[in-house]
C-alpha positions as CSV (number, residue, x, y, z in Angstrom):
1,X,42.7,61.7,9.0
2,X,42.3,65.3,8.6
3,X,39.1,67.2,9.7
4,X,38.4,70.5,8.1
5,X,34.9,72.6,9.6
6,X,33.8,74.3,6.8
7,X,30.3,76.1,8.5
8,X,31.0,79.7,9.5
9,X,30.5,80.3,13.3
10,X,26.8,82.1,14.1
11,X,27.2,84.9,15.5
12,X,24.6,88.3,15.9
13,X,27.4,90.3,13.4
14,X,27.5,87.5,10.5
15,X,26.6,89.2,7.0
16,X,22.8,88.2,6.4
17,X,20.6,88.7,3.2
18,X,18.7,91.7,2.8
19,X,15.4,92.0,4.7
20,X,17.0,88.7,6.7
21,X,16.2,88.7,10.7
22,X,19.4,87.1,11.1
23,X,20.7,85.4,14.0
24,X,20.4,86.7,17.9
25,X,21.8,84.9,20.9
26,X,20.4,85.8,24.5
27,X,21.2,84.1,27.9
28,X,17.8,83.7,29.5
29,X,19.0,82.3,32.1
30,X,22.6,81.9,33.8
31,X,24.3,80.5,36.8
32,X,25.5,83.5,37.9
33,X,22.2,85.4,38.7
34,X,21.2,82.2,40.5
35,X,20.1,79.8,38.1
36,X,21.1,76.0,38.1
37,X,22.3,76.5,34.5
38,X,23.1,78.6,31.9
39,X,19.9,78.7,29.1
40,X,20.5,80.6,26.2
41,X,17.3,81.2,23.6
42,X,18.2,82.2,19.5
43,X,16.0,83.2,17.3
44,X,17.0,82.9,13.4
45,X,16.1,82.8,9.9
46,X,16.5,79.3,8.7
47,X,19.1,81.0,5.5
48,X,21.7,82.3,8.0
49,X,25.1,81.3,7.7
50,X,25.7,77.5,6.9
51,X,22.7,75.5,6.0
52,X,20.8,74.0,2.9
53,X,18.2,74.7,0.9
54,X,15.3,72.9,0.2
55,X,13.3,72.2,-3.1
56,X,10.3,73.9,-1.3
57,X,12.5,77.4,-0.7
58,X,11.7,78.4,-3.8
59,X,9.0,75.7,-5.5
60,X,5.6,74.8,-4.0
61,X,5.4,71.1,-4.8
62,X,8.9,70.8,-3.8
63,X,10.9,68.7,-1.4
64,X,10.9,69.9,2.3
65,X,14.0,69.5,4.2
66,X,13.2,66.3,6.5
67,X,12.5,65.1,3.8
68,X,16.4,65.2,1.5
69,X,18.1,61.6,2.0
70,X,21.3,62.2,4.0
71,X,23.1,60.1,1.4
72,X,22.6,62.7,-0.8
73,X,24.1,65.0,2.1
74,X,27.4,62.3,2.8
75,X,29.7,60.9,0.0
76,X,32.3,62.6,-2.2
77,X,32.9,65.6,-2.6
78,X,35.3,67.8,-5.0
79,X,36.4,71.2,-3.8
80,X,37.1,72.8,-6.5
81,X,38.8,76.2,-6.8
82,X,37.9,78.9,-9.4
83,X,39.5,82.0,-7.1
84,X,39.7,85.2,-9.2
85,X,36.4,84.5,-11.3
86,X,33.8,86.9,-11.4
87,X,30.6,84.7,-11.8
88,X,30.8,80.7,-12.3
89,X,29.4,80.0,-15.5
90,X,29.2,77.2,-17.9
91,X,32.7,78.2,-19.7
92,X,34.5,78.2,-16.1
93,X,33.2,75.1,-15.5
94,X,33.7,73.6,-19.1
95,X,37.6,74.3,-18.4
96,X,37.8,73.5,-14.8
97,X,38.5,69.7,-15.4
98,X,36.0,68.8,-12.5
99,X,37.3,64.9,-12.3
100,X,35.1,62.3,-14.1
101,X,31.5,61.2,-12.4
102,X,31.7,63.8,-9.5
103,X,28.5,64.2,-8.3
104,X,29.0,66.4,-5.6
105,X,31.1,69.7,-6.6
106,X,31.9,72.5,-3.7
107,X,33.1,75.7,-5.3
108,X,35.6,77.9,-3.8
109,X,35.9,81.5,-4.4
110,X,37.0,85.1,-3.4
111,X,33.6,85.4,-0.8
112,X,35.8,83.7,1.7
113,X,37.0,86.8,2.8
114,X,33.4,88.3,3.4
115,X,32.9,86.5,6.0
116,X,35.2,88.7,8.0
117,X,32.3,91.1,7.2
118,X,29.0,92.6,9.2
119,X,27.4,93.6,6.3
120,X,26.2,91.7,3.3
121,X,28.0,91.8,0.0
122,X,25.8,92.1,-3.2
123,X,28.9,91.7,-5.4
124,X,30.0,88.2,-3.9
125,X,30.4,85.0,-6.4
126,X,27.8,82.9,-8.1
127,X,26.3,80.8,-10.8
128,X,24.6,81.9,-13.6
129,X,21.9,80.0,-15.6
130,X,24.3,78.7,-17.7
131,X,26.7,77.6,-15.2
132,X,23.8,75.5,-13.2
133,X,22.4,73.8,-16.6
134,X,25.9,73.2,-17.1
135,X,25.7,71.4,-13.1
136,X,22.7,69.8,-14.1
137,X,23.3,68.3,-17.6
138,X,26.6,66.7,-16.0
139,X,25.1,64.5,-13.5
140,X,25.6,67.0,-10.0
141,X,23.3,66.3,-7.2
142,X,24.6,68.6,-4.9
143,X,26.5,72.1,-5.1
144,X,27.9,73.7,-2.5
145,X,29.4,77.8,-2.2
146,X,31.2,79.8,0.4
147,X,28.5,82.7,0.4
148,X,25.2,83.4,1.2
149,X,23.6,81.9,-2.1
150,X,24.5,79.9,-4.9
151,X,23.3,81.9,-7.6
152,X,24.5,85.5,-8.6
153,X,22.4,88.2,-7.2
154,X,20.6,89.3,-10.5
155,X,19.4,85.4,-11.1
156,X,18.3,83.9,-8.1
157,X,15.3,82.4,-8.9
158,X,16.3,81.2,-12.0
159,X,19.1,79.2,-10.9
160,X,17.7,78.0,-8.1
161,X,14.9,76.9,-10.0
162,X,17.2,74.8,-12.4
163,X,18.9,73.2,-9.8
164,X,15.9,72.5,-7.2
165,X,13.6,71.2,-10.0
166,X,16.2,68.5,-10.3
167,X,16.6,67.8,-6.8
168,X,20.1,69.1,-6.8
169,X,21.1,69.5,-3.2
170,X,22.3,73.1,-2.6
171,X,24.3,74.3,0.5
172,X,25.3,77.7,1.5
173,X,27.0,79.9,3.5
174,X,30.5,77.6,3.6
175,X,33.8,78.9,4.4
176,X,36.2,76.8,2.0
177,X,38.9,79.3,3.0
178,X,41.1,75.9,4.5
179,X,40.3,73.1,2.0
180,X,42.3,73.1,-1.0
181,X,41.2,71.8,-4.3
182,X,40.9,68.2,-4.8
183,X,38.5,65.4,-3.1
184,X,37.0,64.9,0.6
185,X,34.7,63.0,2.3
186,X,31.7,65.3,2.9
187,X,29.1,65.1,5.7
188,X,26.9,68.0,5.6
189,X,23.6,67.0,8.3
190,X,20.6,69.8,8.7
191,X,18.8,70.3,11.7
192,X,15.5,67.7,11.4
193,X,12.9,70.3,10.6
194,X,9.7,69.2,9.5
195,X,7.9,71.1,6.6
196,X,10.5,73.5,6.5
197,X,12.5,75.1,3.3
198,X,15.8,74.9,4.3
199,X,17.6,74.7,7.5
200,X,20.8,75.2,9.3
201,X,23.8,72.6,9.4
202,X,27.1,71.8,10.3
203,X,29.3,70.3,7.7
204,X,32.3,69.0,7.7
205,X,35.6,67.4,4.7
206,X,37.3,64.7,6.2
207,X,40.7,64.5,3.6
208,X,41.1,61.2,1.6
């Protein structure tokens, strides 16, 4: 069996959405000034790199993060691979012969390579409106993307509005650079945050 880490590593130079605090690592404490151990403190916002979003990121009466079923985080998942498209809508995915009852659809792109980046790229990858109606009216319950949100940068709130309102599951900030299309066993587990819109996780394929 063949494990594939698809998070992107934190680090204080990862690309971060505007007006973002990002991620900062500091050793508070470390052996070699003394200490018994090392203690490091970070402070982050809960939308860097890999994580999920919650229904409450974006509506009021929404889900909070504690409280998405990890069975809706572990199962099945197809990668698939629409590389050299511009903006996933529902005409990519019409075409993209996404096998039969997938439920949970990770979508691979060019933003893999904007990672490599410090800065944040408003140009990267997304779904439009029609794209995630398209997600929604075929059964999805979770979408995942290798950038730092699933929607295209002019319709954020809108798409994430479709999805959320329908309890689809969205993760972001993946780097699908290794997979290549097909299907994979996905585990995908946040950090246990109570009341919280989103948080950070690690997430993993495990080839079938």
């Amino acid at each position: 069996m063949t494990i594939i880490d698809i998070s992107v590593p934190l680090t204080n130079k990862i690309p971060i959405w505007p007006g973002s605090n990002g991620f900062s690592q500091i050793q508070k404490k470390s052996i070699n000034d003394g200490y018994q151990s090392n203690v490091t403190l970070i402070d982050m916002d809960i939308h860097v790199g890999t994580h999920i979003d919650a229904p409450f990121h974006f509506l009021m009466d929404g889900k909070t993060i504690e409280e998405i079923s990890l069975d809706d985080l572990c199962g099945d998942a197809f990668v698939l691979d629409v590389k050299n498209e511009a903006t996933i809508s529902e005409t990519v995915l019409k075409e993209a012969n996404i096998p039969q009852n997938t439920i949970k659809l990770l979508i691979k792109t060019d933003n893999g390579s904007w990672w490599k980046q410090s800065y944040f790229n408003q140009c990267y990858v997304g779904l439009n409106t029609s794209g995630a109606r398209w997600l929604v009216d075929h059964g999805i319950k979770l979408v995942g993307i290798d950038y730092l949100s699933v929607s295209i940068f002019d319709e954020i709130h809108d798409v994430h509005k479709i999805l959320l309102k329908e309890d689809v599951v969205i993760i972001e900030g993946l780097d699908l650079t290794e997979p290549k299309q097909g299907m994979y066993e996905l585990s995908c587990l946040p950090l246990k945050i109570l009341n919280a819109d989103g948080a950070p996780a690690r997430a993993i394929l495990k080839s079938l």
